[in-house]
N, C-alpha and C positions, 0 to 999 in steps of 0.2 A: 527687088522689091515685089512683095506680094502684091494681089488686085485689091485688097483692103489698104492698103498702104496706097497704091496708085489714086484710091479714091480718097482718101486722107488728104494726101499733098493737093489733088485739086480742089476740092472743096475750100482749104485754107484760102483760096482766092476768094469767098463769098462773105459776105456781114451786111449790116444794116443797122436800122434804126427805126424806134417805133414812130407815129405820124396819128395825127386826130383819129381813132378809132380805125386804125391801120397800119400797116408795115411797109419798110420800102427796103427792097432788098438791092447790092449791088453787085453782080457776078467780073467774072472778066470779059464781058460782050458787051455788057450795060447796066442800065437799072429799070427794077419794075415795081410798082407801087402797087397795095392793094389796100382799100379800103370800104367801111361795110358804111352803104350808104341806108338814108332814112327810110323806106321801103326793104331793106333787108336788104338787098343784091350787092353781091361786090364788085362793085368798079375797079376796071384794072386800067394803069398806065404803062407801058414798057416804053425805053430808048434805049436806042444804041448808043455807044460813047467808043468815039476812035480811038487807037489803042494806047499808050505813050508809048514816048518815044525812048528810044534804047538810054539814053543819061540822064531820063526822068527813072527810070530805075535802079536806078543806081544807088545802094545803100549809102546812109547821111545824106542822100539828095530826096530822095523819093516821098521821105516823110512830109517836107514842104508840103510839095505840090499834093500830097495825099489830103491834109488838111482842111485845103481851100478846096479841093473836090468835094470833102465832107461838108462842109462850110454851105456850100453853091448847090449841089444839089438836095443835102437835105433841106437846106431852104426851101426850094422848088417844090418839094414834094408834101412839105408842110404846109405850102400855101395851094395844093393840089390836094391835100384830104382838106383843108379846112370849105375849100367849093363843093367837095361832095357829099360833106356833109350838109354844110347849108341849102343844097339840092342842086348842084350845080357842076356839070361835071367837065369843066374845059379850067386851066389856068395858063397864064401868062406864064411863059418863058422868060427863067429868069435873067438868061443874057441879053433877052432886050427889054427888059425891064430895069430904068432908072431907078425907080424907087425900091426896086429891089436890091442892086447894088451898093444902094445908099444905106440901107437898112441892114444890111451885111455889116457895112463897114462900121455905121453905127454902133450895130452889136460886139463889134472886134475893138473897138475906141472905149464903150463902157466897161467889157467885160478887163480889158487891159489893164485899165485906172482901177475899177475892184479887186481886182483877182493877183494884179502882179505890183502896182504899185503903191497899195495902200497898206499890206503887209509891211514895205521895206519904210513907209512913212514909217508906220507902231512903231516899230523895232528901233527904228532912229529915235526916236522920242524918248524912251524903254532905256538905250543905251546912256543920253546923256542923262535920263534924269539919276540915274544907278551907277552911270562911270562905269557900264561891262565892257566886257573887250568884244573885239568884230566877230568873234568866234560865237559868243552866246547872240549877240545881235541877231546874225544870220539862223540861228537857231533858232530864238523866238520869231524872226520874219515867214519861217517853214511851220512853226505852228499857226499862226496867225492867219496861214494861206491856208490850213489843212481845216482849222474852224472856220472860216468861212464857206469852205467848200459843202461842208458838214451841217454848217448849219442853214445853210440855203437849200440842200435837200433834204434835211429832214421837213424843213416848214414849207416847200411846195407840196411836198408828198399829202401833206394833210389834204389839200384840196380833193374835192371825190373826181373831174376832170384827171388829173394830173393821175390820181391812180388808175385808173383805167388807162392810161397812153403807159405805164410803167405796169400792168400788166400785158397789154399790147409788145411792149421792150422786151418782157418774161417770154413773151410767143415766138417772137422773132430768134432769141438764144438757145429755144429749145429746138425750131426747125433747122438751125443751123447746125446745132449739134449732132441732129440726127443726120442730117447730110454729112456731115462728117464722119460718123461711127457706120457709115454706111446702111442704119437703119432703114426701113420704111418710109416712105416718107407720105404719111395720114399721118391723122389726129391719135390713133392708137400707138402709130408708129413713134411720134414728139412727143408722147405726154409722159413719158418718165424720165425725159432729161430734167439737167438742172436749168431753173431760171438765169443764171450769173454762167460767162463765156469770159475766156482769159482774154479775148482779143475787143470786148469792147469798150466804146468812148468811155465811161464811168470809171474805168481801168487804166485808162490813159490818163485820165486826172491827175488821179494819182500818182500816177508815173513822174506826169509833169511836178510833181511837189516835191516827189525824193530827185527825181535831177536836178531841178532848180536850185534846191538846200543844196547839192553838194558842187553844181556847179558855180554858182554863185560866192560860196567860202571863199573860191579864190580868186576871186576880182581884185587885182590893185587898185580901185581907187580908194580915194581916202574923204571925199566929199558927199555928201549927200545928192548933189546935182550928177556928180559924176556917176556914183553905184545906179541912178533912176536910169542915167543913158543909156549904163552899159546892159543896163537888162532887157531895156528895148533892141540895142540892137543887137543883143546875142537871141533874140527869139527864134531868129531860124535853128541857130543852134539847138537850141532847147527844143522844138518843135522836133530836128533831126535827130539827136541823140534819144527823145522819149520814146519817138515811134519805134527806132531798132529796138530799144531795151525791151519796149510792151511783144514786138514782132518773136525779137528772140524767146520770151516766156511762153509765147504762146506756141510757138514751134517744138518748144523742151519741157511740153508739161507733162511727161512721162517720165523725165527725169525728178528722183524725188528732192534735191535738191532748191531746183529750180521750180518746181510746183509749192516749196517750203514758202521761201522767199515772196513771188506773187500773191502769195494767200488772202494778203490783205486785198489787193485787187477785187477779190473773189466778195470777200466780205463786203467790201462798199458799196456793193452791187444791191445789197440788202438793201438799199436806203432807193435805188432807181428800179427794181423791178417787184414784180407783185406776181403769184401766179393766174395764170390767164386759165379762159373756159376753151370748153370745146371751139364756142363762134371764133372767139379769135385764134386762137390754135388754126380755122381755115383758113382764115383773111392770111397769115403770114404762110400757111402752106402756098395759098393762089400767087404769093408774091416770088416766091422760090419758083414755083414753078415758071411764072412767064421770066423771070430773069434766066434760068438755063435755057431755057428755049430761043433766046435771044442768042445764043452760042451756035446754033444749028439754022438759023431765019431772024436776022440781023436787019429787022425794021421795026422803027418805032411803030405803036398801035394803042389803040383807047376803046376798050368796050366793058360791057357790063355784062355777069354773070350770076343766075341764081343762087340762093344760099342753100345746100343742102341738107 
């Protein structure tokens, strides 16, 4: 393998998420946040994160736990630009924060009841009042989940907040990209990628809707009580199965096959990112950078820097 290839494979280790008027990026050393606070300067956050453990990587296991990493720290980091925005540039850690955990679980309890089990209500409703069979059921249950998906991002997206944090998304896919194509990495160097990345959340959505339709098909039960169980507790499943499928696409998007297929991924992205300016093309530059740098000097750190 070529030295563009050796930097291809490690970069796939790197993604994020945009954050109030900032980006947080997370490499394999840790994660670092940057956001542009009210005086223009970028505040940056970096930590280390210990590394898992050997059968936390473990394909179908890995995706869990990646998850709830997602889950926990972009929390953290959303509730860390929303202080520095407001002028304030220290936040609570979310592991010793109560009401942060609680507010996690919270959002994992509503989004559940919306997202996974008010699709399979419709569809039961849909089924007896038509007499379909479980095949269409299950069918209309994956559209049901794919409209609501759809329509909750097109009508945040309206807010002008929301667009700006999904041009921020746009900043973050395009510095990722360019660390991966082994570009440059300035604002000249990021700004002709694309805003949409095959590796993120917005993609994974997705992912979760076509696994769910087809893993769900074949559920034996026959009760309504029974199909709501078994969906909760196949969730790790579903959780484990998306993430390989999103990992493998995004590993073989050179393959034209497999870049066929994802394509939708690609498209949905329309609806979560916007393209971003030069300022935040740096905010998610400064975020890439202190995250690598955490690979070579592996201590967390909090300070602010000018915007150039």
């Amino acid at each position: 393998m070529g030295r563009h290839g050796l930097i291809a494979q490690a970069a796939l280790r790197y993604g994020g998420q945009a954050v109030l008027e900032g980006v947080m990026i997370r490499g394999p050393a840790g994660i670092a946040v940057a956001v542009r606070a009210p005086d223009g300067q970028i505040v940056l956050r970096s930590r280390s994160l210990p590394p898992r453990r050997k059968w936390q990587r473990w394909p179908f296991i890995r995706g869990t736990f990646i998850l709830w990493e997602t889950l926990r720290w972009g929390m953290e980091a959303l509730w860390f630009s929303a202080n520095v925005v407001a002028g304030e540039n220290e936040a609570r850690e979310v592991r010793e924060s109560p009401v942060a955990m609680l507010t996690i679980t919270a959002s994992l309890a509503l989004a559940l009841g919306v997202f996974l089990l008010l699709p399979a209500l419709l569809a039961e409703g849909i089924e007896r009042m038509f007499r379909l069979s479980a095949w269409i059921r299950t069918g209309l249950e994956g559209i049901f989940r794919l409209g609501l998906v759809l329509g909750y991002l097109a009508a945040v997206g309206r807010h002008p907040e929301i667009r700006r944090v999904f041009a921020y998304h746009g900043a973050e896919h395009k510095v990722v990209h360019a660390l991966e194509a082994g570009a440059p990495l300035t604002i000249e160097g990021a700004r002709p990628f694309p805003t949409a990345h095959p590796r993120c959340g917005t993609a994974f959505l997705l992912t979760v809707i076509l696994v769910a339709a087809i893993l769900f098909a074949f559920l034996p039960a026959s009760t309504l009580i029974e199909r709501l169980a078994l969906r909760l507790a196949l969730l790790p499943v579903l959780a484990a199965l998306s993430y390989e499928a999103l990992w493998f696409s995004a590993r073989y998007q050179h393959v034209k096959l497999v870049a066929a297929l994802s394509a939708p991924n690609l498209w949905l992205q329309r609806l979560t990112t916007r393209e971003p300016d030069d300022a935040m093309l740096e905010v998610a530059l400064a975020a890439l950078e202190a995250a690598r740098a955490l690979e070579s000097s592996p201590r967390s750190s909090g300070h602010a820097r000018p915007s150039s």
